[in-house]
N, C-alpha and C positions, 0 to 999 in steps of 0.2 A: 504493500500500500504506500508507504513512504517513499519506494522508486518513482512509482505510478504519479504519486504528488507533485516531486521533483521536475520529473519530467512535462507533465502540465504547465508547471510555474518557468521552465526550462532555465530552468538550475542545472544544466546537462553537465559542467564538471563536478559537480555533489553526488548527482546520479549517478554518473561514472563511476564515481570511485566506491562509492555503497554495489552497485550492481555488480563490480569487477570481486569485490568481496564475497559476494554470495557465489560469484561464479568457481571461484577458487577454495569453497566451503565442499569438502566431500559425498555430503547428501544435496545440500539445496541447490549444487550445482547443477541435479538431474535436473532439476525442471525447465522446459523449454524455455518460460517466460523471460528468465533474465538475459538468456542467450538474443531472444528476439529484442529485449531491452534495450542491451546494448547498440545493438543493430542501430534501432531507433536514435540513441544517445549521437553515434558516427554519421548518420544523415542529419541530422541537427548540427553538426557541428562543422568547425572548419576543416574537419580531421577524417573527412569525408573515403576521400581518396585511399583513405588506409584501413578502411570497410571490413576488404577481405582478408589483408594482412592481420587484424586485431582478434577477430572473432574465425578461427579455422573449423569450421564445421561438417559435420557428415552429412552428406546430399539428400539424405533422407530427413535427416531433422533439419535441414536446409528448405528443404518442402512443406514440414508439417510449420513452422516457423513463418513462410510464407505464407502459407494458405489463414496462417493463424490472423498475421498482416491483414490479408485481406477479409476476412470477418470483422475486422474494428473499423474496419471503411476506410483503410491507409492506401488508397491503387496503387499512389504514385511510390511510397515505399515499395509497397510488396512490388513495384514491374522492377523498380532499381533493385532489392534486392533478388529476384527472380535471375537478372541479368550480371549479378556478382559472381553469382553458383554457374551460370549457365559458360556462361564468354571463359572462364578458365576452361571448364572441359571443352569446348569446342578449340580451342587453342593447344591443348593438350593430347585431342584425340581419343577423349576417353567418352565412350557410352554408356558409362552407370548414369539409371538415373537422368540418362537422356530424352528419353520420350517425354516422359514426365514432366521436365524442367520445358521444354518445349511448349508443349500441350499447354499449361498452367502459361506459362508467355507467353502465348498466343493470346488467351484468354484476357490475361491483365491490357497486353499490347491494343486492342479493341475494346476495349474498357475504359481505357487513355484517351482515343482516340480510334473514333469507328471508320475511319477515312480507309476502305478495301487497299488504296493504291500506295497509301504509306505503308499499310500493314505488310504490304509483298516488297518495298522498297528496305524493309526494316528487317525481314526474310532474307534476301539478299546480300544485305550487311554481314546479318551472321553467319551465313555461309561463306561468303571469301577470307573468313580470318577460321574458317574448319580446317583443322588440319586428316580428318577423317572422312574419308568420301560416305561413308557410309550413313552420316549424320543427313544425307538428302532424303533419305525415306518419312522419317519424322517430321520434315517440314514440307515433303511432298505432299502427309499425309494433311496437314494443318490448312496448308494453301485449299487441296481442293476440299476441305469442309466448309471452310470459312467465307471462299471469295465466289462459290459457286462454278456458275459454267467455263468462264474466263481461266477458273482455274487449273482444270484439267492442260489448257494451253500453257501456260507459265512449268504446270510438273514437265509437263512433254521438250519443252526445251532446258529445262534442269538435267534431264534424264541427256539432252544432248551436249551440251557442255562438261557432263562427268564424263562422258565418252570419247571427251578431248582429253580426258588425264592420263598421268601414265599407269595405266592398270595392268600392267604385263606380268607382275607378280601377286596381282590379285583375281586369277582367271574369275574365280565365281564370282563374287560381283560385278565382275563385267556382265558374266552372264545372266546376273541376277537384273539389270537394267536394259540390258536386252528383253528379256521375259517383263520388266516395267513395264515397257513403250508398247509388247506388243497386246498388254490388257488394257493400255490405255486407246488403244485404236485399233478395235479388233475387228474393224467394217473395211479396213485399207490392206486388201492381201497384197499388193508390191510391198509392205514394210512389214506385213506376217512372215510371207517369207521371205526377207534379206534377214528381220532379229532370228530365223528358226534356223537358218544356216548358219549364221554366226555363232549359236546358242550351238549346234551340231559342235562348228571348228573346235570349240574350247572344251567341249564334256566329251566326243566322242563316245554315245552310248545310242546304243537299239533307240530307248525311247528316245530320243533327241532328232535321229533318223525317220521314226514312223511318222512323226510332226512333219519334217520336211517333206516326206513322200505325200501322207498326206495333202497338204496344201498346195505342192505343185499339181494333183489331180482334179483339184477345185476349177473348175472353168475362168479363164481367165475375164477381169474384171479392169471396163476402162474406170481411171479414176474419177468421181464424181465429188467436184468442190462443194457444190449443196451441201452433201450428205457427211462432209468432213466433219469431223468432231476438233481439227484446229485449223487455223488460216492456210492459205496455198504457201505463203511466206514460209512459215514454221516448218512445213512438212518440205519445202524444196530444199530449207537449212540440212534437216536432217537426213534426207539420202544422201550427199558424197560423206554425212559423219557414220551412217550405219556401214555406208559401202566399204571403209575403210579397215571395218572386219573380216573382210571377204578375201578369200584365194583367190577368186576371178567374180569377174563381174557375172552375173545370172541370166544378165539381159542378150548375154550375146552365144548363151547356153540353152538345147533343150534337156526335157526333162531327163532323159534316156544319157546325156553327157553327164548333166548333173548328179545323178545316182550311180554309172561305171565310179565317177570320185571322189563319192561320197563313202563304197561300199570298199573301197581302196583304203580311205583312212580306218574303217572300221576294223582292218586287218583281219586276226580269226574272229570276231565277234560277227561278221558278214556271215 
């Protein structure tokens, strides 16, 4: 109660030094409150910047601490500290606890401010300072909840710019953004089958094979811009990025050439 007081009256170097007491007390320390206290105490203060240096917290009680934030009606705390937890693991490459921190940012991020095109502007920021490619799935997933139809387009060229990285020591996730793109456009067979060959090159397995066999026996399909589910722009970006997984190009193969070298890489598995 006397923290709480302090804090009101912002008395924040009193608070400090009471709250830092209790934090280094063997019991009273369990309780989240003072942990979030402090929190509270470094955003009041000029000593801002040294947020995350002060208070070193587990990402989970980094969450519950948050979410606590944001129950007392604090947004603009809870997004700042939301983005204390978040921005080191994205810089660090680390996925604990990443969905989560995401999801819950998201949430405070349009809370803040319901502007759809900041919210994907603000997406993007934290993505170029990821040092984990893997971190696009959780804000693939956040974009298309949030921004609606537009959004599906925005995942589709995320999906195209990780396939500019150098994934060469991370076959399955490449493959794993191959198999993205082609659930996210599953009406466009020239880009079902370029992701099903590519997905073939790097797994080399039967089922990877049936896929491709399968969809080269689909009746061929001229592309129709109506029926696209993203712009002509987007989707003309992404053919020489998908092509770029290719042994040869498909176009200038039939299906009967396509499967002698396909059944070639499957060696005895053929």
């Amino acid at each position: 109660l006397r923290a709480r007081y302090l804090i009101a009256c912002e008395r924040i170097p009193e608070a400090m030094a009471l709250i830092k007491s209790c934090i280094n007390h063997p019991d009273i320390s369990r309780d989240l409150y003072f942990h979030q206290a402090l929190f509270t105490c470094l955003y009041m203060s000029p000593l801002e910047d040294q947020l995350f240096q002060e208070v070193l917290t587990d990402c989970k009680s980094g969450i519950e601490i948050i979410c606590n934030t944001e129950k007392e009606g604090k947004t603009t705390l809870a997004l700042h500290l939301c983005e204390s937890f978040l921005v080191p693991q994205l810089q660090n490459g680390d996925m604990y606890c990443i969905w989560d921190l995401i999801f819950i940012w998201s949430k405070l991020q349009l809370k803040s401010n319901p502007s759809k095109q900041v919210f994907v502007d603000q997406c993007y920021q934290l993505l170029r300072i990821a040092t984990n490619v893997r971190v696009i799935f959780p804000f693939m997933k956040v974009i298309k909840d949030e921004v609606g139809e537009d959004g599906l387009q925005i995942c589709v060229e995320i999906c195209g710019c990780a396939l500019q990285l150098d994934l060469r020591e991370d076959p399955n996730m490449k493959s794993l953004i191959y198999k993205t793109i082609a659930h996210f456009l599953p009406n466009d067979l020239e880009i079902l089958r370029i992701c099903a060959l590519s997905i073939f090159f790097l797994e080399r397995t039967l089922e990877s094979y049936y896929t491709v066999e399968h969809l080269y026996k689909c009746a061929d399909e001229e592309y129709n811009e109506c029926t696209s589910s993203v712009q002509n722009r987007v989707r003309f970006e992404l053919l020489p990025i998908l092509k770029k997984g290719l042994f040869f190009d498909p176009e200038f193969w039939n299906f009967l050439m396509i499967k002698q070298n396909c059944l070639a890489l499957l060696g005895d598995k053929a």
